[in-house]
C-alpha positions as CSV (number, residue, x, y, z in Angstrom):
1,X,0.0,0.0,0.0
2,X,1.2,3.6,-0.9
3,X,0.4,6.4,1.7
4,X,0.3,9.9,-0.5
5,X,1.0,12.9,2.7
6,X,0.5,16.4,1.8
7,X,2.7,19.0,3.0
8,X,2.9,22.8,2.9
9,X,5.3,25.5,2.9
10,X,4.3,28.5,5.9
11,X,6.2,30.5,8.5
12,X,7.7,28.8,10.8
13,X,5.6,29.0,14.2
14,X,8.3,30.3,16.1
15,X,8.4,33.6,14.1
16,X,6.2,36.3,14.7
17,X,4.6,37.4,11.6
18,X,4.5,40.8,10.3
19,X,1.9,42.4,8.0
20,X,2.7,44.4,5.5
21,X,2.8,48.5,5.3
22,X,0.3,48.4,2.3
23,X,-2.1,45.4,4.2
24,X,-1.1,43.7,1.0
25,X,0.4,40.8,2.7
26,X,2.4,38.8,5.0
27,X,5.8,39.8,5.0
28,X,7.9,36.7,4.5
29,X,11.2,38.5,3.4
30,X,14.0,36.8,5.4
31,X,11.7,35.2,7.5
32,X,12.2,31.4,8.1
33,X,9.7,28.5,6.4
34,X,8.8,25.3,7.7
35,X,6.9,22.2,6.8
36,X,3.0,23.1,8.2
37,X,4.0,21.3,12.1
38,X,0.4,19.2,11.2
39,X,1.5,18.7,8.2
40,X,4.8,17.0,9.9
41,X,2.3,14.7,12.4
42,X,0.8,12.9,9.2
43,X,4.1,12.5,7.7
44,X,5.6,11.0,10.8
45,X,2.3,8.8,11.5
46,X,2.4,7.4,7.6
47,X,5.9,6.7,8.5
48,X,5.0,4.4,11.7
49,X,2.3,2.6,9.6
50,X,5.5,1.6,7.1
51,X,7.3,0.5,9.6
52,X,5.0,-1.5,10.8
53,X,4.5,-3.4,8.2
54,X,1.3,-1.8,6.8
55,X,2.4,0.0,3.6
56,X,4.9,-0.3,1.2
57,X,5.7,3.5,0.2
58,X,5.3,7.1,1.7
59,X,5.4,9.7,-0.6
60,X,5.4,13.4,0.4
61,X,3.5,15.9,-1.9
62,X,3.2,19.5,-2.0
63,X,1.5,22.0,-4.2
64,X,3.5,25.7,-5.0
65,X,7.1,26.8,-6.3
66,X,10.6,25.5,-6.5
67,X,11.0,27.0,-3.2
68,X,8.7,24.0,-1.5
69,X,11.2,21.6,-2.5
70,X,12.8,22.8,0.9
71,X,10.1,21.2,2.4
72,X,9.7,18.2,0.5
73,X,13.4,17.4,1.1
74,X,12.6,17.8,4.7
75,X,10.1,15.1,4.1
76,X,12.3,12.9,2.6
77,X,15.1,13.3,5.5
78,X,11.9,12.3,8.1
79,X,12.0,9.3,6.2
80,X,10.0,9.5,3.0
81,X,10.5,7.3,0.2
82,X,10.0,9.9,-2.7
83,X,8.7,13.2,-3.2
84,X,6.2,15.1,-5.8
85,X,5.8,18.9,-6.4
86,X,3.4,20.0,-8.3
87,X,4.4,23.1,-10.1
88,X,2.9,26.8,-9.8
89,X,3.5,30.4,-9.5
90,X,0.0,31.2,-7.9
91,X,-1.3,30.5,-4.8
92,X,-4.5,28.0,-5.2
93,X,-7.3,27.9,-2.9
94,X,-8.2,24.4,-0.8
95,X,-10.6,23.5,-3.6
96,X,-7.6,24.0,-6.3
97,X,-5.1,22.2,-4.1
98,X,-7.3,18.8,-3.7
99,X,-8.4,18.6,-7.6
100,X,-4.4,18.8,-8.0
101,X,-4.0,15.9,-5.6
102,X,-7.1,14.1,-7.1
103,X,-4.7,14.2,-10.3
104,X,-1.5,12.5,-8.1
105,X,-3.8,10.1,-6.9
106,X,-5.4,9.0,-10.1
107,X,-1.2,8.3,-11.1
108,X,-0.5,6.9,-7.9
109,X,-3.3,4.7,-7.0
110,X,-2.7,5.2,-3.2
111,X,-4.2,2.9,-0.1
112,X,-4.7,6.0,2.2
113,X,-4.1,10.1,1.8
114,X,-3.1,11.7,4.8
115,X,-3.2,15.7,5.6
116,X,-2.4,17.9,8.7
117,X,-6.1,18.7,9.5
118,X,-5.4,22.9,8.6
119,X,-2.1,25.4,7.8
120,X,-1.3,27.6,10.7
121,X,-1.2,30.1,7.9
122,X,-4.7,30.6,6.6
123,X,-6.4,28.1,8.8
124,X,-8.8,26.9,6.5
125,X,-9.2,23.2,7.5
126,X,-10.9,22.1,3.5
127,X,-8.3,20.6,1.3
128,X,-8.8,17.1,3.1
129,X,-12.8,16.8,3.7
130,X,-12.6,18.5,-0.2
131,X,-10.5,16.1,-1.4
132,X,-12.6,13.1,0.3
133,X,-15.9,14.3,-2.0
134,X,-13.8,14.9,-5.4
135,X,-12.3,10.8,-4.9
136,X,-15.5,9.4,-3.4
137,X,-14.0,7.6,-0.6
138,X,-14.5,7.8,3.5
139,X,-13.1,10.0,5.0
140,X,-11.9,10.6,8.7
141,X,-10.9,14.1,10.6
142,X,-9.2,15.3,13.7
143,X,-7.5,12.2,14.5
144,X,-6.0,12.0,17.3
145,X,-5.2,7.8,17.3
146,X,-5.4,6.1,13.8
147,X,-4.7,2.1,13.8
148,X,-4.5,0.1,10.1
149,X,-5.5,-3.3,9.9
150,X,-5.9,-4.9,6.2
151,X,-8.3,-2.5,4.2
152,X,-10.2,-1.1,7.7
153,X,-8.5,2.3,9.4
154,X,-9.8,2.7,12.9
155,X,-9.8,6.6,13.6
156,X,-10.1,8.4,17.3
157,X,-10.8,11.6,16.9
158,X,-11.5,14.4,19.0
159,X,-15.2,16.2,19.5
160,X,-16.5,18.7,21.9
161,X,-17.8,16.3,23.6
162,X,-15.0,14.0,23.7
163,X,-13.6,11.7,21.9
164,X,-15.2,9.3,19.1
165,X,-13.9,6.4,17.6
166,X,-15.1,5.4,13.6
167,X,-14.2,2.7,11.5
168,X,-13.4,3.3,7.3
169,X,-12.6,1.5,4.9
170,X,-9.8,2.3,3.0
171,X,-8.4,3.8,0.4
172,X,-9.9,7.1,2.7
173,X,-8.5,10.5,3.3
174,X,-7.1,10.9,6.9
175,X,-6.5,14.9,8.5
176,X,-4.6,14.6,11.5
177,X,-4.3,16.2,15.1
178,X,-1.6,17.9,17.3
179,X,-1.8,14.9,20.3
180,X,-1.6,12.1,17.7
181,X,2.4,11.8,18.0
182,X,5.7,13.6,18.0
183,X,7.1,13.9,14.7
184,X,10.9,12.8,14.8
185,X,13.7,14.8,14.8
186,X,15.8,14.9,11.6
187,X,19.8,14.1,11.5
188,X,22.2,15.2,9.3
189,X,23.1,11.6,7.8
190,X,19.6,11.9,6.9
191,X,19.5,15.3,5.5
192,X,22.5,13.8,2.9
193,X,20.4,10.7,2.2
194,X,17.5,13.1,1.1
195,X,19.3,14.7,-1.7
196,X,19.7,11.4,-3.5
197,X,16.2,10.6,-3.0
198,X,13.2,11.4,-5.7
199,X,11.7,14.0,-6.3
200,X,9.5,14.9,-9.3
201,X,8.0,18.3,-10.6
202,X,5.1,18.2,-12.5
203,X,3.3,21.6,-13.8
204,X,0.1,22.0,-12.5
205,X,-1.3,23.0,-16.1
206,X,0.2,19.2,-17.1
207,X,-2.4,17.9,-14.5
208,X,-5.0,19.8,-16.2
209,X,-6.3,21.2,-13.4
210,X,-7.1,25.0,-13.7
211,X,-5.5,27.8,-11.2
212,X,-8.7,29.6,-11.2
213,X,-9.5,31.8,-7.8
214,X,-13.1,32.5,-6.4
215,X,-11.6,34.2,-3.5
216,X,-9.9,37.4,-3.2
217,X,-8.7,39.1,0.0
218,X,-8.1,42.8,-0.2
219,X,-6.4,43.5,3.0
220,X,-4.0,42.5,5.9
221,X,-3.9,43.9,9.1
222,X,-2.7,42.3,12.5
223,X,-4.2,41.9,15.2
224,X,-5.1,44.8,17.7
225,X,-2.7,45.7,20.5
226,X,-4.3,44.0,23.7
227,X,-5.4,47.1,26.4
228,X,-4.0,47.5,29.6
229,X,-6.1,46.1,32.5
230,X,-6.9,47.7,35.8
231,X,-7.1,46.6,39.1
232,X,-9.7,46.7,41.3
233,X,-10.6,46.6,44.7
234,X,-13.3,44.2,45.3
235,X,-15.9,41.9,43.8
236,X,-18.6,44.8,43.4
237,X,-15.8,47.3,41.8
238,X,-15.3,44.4,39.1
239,X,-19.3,43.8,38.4
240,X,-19.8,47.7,38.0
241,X,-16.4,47.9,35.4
242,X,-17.8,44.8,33.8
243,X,-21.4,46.9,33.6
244,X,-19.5,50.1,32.0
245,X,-18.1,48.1,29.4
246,X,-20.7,46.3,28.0
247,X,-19.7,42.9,29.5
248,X,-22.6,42.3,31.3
């Protein structure tokens, strides 16, 4: 069985991102990328299913630029076997990004597709349950446990009020939460390896799929700077300052 993980390209979590003077966009000049860190969960849980003994091939894929190969070879140091980008200039939309990997899937005829279940960049949480309707097959989200046995995945996943546990059959698309591992660290022997591993670019206008946006957004702007806060001297100062502001 072949697992098919999708990875994306964003700032790295650690770095505080700055909009920006025009609102046009993020300002990513000098600032460091990473693989999406849910995005690096599904990679390192399609890895434990290889190595236990319930798939045959992990391949990493990523949609955007020659710069994503950065991340694709970070996938390939985890411990992926080969790695595909498919090639464009423009940014696509979660609906855009799933026919693409409808198109790898068709050519790679894989047992399960797994995705981190959103980017910490635009937080949309759609190219998996997206993907799921274009292929037809079962699909599972938030995972939190995920257990493969023959052609049946067994999913825990994480509700409000709790936790539920589903059955699917596979091939099925899979998006993955923060508490269902800890990806694993990369070494440098590993880092050498990846450079003489796969990795294949194919032109999103080869896949036939069309780069065509619905969405526009027409302006950044952070966050508001958090007030000060007051203190006060007891329980009935608190209710009337809660009263003046609207709170209660």
């Amino acid at each position: 069985m072949k697992i098919l993980v999708g990875i994306k390209r964003v700032v790295d979590y650690n770095v505080r991102v700055r909009v920006l003077p025009d609102g046009s966009g993020v300002d990513k000049d000098g600032v460091k990328m990473s693989v999406n860190p849910f995005d690096e969960i599904a990679l390192e849980e399609a890895l434990r299913i290889k190595e236990a003994g319930n798939a045959d091939e992990v391949i990493v894929v990523s949609v955007g630029g020659d710069e994503c190969q950065q991340q694709l070879r970070t996938g390939l140091a985890m411990g992926a076997d080969r790695a595909i980008q498919v090639q464009t200039g423009q940014s696509l939309q979660p609906l855009g990004v799933a026919q693409a990997f409808l198109k790898i899937i068709e050519r790679e005829d894989p047992g399960l597709v797994i995705f981190g279940k959103q980017a910490i960049d635009d937080d949309n949480s759609q190219t998996g349950q997206m993907l799921a309707a274009l292929w037809e097959r079962p699909q599972a989200t938030f995972a939190s446990k995920l257990n493969i046995d023959g052609q049946v995945a067994t999913v825990t996943r994480e509700v409000d009020a709790g936790l539920e546990t589903v059955e699917i059959d596979l091939p099925a698309v899979v998006t993955v939460d923060l508490r269902l591992n800890e990806p694993r660290f990369v070494k440098l022997p590993d880092i050498m390896k990846a450079k003489r591993k796969p990795l294949d670019v194919l032109p999103l206008d080869e896949l036939g799929v069309a780069a065509e946006s619905t969405l526009s957004v027409s302006h950044f702007a952070p966050p508001p700077q958090r007030g000060k806060g007051i203190m006060v001297e007891d329980a009935a100062q608190l209710v009337q300052e809660l009263k003046n502001r609207g709170l209660l």
